[in-house]
DRENDO-1510 file (C-alpha; in Angstrom, 1 decimal, always signed):
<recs>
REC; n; res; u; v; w
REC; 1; UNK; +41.2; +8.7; +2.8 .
REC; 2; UNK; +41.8; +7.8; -0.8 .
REC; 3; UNK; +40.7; +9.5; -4.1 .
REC; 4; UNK; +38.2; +7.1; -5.6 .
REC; 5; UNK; +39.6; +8.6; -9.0 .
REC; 6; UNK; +43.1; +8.0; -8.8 .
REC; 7; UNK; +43.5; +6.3; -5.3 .
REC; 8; UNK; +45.7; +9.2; -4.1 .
REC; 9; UNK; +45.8; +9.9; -0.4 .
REC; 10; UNK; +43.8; +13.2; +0.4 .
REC; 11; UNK; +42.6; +15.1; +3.9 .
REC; 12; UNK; +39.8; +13.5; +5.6 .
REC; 13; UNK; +37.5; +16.6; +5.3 .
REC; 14; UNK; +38.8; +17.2; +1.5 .
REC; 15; UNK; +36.1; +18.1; -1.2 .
REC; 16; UNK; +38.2; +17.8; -3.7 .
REC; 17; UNK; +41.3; +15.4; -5.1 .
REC; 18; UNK; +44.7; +17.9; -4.7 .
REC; 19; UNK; +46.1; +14.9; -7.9 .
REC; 20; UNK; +43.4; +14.7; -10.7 .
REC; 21; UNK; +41.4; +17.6; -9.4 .
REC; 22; UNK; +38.1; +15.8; -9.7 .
REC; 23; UNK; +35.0; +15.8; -6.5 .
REC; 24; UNK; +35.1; +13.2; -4.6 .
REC; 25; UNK; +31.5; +13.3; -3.6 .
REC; 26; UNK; +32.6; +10.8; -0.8 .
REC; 27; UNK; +28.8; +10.0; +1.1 .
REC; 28; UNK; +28.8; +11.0; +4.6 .
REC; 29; UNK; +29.1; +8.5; +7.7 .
REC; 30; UNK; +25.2; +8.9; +8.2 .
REC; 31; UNK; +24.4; +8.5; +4.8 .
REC; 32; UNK; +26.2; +5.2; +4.1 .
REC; 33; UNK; +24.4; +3.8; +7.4 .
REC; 34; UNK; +21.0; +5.1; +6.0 .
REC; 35; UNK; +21.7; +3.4; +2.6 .
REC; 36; UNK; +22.6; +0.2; +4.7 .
REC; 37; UNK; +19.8; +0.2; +6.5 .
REC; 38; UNK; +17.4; +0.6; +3.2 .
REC; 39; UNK; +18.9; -2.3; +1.6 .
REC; 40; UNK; +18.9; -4.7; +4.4 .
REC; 41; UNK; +14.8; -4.5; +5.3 .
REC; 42; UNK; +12.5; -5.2; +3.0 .
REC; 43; UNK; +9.6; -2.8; +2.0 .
REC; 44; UNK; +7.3; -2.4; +4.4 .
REC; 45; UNK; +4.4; -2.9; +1.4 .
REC; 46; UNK; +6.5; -5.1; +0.0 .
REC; 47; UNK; +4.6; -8.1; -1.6 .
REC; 48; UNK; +1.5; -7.2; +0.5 .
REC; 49; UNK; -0.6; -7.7; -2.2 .
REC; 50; UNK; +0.2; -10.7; -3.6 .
REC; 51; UNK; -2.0; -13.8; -2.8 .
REC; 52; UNK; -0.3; -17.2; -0.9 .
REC; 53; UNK; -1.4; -20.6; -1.0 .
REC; 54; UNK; -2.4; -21.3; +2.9 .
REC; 55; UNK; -4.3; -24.4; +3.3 .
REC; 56; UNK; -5.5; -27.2; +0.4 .
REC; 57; UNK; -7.7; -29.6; +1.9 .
REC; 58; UNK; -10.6; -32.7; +0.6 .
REC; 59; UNK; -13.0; -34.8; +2.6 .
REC; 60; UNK; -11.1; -36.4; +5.5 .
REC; 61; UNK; -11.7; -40.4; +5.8 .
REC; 62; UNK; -11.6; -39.4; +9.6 .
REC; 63; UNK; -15.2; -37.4; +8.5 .
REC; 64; UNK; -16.8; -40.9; +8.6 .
REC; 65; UNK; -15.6; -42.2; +11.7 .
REC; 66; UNK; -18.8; -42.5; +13.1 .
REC; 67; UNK; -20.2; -45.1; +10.3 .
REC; 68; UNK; -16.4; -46.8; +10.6 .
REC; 69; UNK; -16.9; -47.8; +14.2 .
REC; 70; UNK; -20.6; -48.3; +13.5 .
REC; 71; UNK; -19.3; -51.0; +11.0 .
REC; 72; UNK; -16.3; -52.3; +12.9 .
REC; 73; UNK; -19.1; -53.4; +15.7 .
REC; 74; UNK; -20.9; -55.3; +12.8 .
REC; 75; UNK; -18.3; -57.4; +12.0 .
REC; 76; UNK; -17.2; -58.5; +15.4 .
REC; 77; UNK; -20.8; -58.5; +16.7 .
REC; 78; UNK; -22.2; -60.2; +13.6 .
REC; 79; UNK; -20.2; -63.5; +13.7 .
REC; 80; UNK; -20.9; -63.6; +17.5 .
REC; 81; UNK; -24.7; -63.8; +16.5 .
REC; 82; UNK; -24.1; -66.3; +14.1 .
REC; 83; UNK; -22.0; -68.8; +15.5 .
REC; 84; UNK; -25.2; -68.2; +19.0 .
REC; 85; UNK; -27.5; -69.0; +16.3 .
REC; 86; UNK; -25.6; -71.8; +14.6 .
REC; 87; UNK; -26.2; -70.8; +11.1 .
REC; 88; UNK; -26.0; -73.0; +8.2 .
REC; 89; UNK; -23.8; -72.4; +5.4 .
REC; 90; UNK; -25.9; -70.5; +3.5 .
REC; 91; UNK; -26.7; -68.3; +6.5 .
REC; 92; UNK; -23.4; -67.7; +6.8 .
REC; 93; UNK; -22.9; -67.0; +3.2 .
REC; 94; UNK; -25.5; -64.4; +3.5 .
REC; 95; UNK; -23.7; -62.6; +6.7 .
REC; 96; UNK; -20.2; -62.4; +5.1 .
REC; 97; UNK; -21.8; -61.0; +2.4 .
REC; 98; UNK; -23.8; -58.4; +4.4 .
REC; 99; UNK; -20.6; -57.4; +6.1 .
REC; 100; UNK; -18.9; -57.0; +2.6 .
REC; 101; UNK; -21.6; -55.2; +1.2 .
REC; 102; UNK; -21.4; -52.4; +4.5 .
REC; 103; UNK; -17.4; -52.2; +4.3 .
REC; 104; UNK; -18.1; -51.3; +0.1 .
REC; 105; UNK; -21.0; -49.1; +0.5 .
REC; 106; UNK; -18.8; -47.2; +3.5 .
REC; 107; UNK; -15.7; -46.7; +0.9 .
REC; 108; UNK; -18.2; -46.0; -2.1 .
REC; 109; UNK; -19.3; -43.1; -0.1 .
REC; 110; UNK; -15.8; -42.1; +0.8 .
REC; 111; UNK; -14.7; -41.8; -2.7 .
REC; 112; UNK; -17.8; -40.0; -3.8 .
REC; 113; UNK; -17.1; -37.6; -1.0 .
REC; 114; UNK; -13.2; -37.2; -1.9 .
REC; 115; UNK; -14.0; -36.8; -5.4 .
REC; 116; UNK; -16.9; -34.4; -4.5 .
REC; 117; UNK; -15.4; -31.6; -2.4 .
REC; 118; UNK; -12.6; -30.0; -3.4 .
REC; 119; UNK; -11.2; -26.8; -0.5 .
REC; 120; UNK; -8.6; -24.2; -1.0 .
REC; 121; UNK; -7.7; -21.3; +1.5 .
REC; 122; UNK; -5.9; -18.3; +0.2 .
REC; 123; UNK; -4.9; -15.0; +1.8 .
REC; 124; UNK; -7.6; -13.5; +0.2 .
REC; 125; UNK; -10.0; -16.4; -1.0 .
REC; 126; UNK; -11.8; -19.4; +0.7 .
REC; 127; UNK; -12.8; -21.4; -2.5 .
REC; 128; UNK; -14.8; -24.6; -2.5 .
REC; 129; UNK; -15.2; -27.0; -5.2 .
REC; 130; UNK; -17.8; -29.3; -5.5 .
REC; 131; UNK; -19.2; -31.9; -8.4 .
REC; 132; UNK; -18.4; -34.8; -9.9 .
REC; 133; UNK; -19.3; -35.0; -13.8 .
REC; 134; UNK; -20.1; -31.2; -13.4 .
REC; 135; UNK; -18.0; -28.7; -11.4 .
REC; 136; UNK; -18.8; -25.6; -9.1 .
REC; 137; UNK; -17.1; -23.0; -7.9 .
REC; 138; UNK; -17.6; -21.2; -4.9 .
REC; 139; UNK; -15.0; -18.5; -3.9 .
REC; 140; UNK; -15.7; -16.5; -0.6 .
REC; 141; UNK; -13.7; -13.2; -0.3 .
REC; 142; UNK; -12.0; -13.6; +3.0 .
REC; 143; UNK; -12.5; -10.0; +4.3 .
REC; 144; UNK; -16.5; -10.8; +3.3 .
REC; 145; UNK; -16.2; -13.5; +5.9 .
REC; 146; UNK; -18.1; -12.8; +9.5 .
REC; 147; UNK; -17.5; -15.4; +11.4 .
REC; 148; UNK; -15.9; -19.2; +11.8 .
REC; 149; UNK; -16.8; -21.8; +14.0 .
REC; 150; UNK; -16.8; -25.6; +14.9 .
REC; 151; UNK; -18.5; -28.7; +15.5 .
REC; 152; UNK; -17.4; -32.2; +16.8 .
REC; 153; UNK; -19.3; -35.0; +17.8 .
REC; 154; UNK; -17.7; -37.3; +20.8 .
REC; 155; UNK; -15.6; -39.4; +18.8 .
REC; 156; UNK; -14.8; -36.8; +16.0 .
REC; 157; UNK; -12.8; -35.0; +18.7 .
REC; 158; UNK; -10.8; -37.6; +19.7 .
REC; 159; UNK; -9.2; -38.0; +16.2 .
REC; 160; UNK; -9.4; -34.1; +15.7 .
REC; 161; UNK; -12.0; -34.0; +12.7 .
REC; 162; UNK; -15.1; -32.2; +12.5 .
REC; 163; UNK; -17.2; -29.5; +10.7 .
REC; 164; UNK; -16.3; -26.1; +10.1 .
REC; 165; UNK; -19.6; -23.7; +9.4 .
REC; 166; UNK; -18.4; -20.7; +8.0 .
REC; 167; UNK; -21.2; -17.2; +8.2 .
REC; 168; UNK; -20.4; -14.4; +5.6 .
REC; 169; UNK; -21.8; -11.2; +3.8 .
REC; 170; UNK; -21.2; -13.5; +0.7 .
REC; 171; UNK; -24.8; -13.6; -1.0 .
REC; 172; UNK; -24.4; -16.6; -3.0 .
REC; 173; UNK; -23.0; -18.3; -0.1 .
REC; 174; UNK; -24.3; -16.6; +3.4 .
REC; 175; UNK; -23.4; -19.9; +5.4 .
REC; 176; UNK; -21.1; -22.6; +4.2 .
REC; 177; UNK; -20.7; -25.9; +5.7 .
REC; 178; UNK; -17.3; -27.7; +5.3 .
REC; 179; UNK; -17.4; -31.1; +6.4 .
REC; 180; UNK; -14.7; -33.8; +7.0 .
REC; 181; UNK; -12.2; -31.6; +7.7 .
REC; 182; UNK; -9.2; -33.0; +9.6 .
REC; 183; UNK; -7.2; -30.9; +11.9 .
REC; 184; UNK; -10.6; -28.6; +12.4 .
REC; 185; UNK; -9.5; -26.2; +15.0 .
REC; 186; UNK; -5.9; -25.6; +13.0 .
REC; 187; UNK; -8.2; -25.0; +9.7 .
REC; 188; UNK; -10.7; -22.8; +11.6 .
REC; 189; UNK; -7.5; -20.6; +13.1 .
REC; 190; UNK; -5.9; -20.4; +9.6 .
REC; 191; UNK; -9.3; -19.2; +8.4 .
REC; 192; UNK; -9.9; -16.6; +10.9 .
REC; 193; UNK; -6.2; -15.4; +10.8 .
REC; 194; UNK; -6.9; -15.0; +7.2 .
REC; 195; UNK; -9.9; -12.9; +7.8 .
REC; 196; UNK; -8.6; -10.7; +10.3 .
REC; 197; UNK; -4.9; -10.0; +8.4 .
REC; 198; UNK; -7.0; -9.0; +5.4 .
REC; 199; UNK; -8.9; -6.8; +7.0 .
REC; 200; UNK; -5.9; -5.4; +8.5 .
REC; 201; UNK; -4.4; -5.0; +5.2 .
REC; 202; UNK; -7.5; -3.4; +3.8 .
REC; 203; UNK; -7.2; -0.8; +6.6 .
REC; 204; UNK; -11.1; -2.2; +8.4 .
REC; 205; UNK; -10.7; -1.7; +12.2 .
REC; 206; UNK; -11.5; -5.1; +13.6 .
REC; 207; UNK; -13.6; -4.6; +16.9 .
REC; 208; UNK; -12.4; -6.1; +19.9 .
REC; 209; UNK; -15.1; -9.3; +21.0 .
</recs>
C-alpha cells in the first residue's frame, strides 16, 4: 500500500506514513464498497415529485367514423340511384352537389372538433381544453380521480377509437366525457396507471377490486 501523501510504500494495516509522518486515513474495504454502491443508484425519492408529460392527445378523425362510412355509402349508393332514375343534367348537378355538401359539412365538423378539444395527461394532472374564440380549462387531479372506463360502438372498435368517461371527487367536473380518442384502451391504462402510481406516491392504500 502506498502513502497517498508522498506515495511511499507502508504496511497494509499502517495508520500512519513511517516517511512524511502524516494519517493516511485510508477508507476501509467495506467503506469504499458502501460509497460505490451510493453513487451508482439513484435516490430512492429521487425526482418523485416532479410532474412528466405522459400523453397529449385532440379529437381523433377516427371519432367520426360512423358518419365517414355513413357518407362513403352516399356517394356510391347515390349515383346508383341516379343513373336507375336517369336524371337529367340538372338532377345530376343537384346530386354532386349534395354529395359535396355532406363530404364539407363532415370535415367542417372535424375541424371544429380538432380545434375544440384540446387533452393533456400528466402524472399528476388530466387537463382538458376546450373553446374556440374563448378557452376553458379543466384540470382534474389524478389521485381525485375514481374511476376510468370505455365505450365503443361496433365499428369504433375495429379501428381502436372510442370514448373514455372518466368519474372523479372533482366538483367542477364529477364525470368527464372524452371523446374521439384514438388508441382508447392504451389512454384509459395510461390514465388509470396514473391514478393508482399517484396514489402510491401519496402514501393512499389502493383496495384490491
Amino acid at each position: 500500500m502506498k502513502c497517498p501523501h508522498c506515495n511511499e510504500l507502508v504496511p497494509a494495516k499502517a495508520q500512519f506514513c513511517s516517511q512524511c509522518g502524516r494519517p493516511l486515513n485510508l477508507p476501509s474495504r467495506r467503506g469504499r464498497h458502501q460509497a460505490a454502491i451510493s453513487r451508482s443508484l439513484p435516490s430512492a425519492r429521487e425526482g418523485s415529485d416532479e410532474e412528466r408529460e405522459l400523453w397529449r392527445g385532440t379529437f381523433s378523425a377516427k371519432g367520426m367514423i360512423n358518419y365517414w362510412v355513413v357518407a362513403c355509402l352516399a356517394t356510391v349508393v347515390l349515383p346508383l340511384v341516379g343513373m336507375q332514375s336517369q336524371l337529367d343534367r340538372v338532377g345530376w348537378l343537384v346530386l354532386v352537389a349534395l354529395i359535396g355538401i355532406l363530404w364539407a359539412g363532415l370535415l367542417l365538423v372535424l375541424g371544429f372538433h380538432k380545434l375544440d378539444v384540446r387533452y393533456e395527461l400528466t402524472s399528476q394532472r388530466l387537463i382538458h381544453r376546450s373553446g374556440i374564440l374563448t378557452r376553458h380549462w379543466h384540470r382534474i387531479e389524478v389521485i381525485d380521480i375514481d374511476d376510468v372506463s370505455c365505450r365503443q360502438g361496433i365499428i369504433e372498435r375495429i379501428f381502436g377509437v372510442g370514448t373514455i368517461t372518466i368519474l372523479s371527487s372533482d366538483e367542477s367536473d364529477p364525470e368527464l366525457d372524452l371523446p374521439g380518442i384514438d388508441h382508447v384502451h392504451h389512454v384509459a391504462a395510461l390514465i388509470d396507471d396514473a391514478r393508482r402510481a399517484e396514489r402510491v406516491r401519496r402514501g393512499i392504500h389502493i383496495e384490491t377490486v
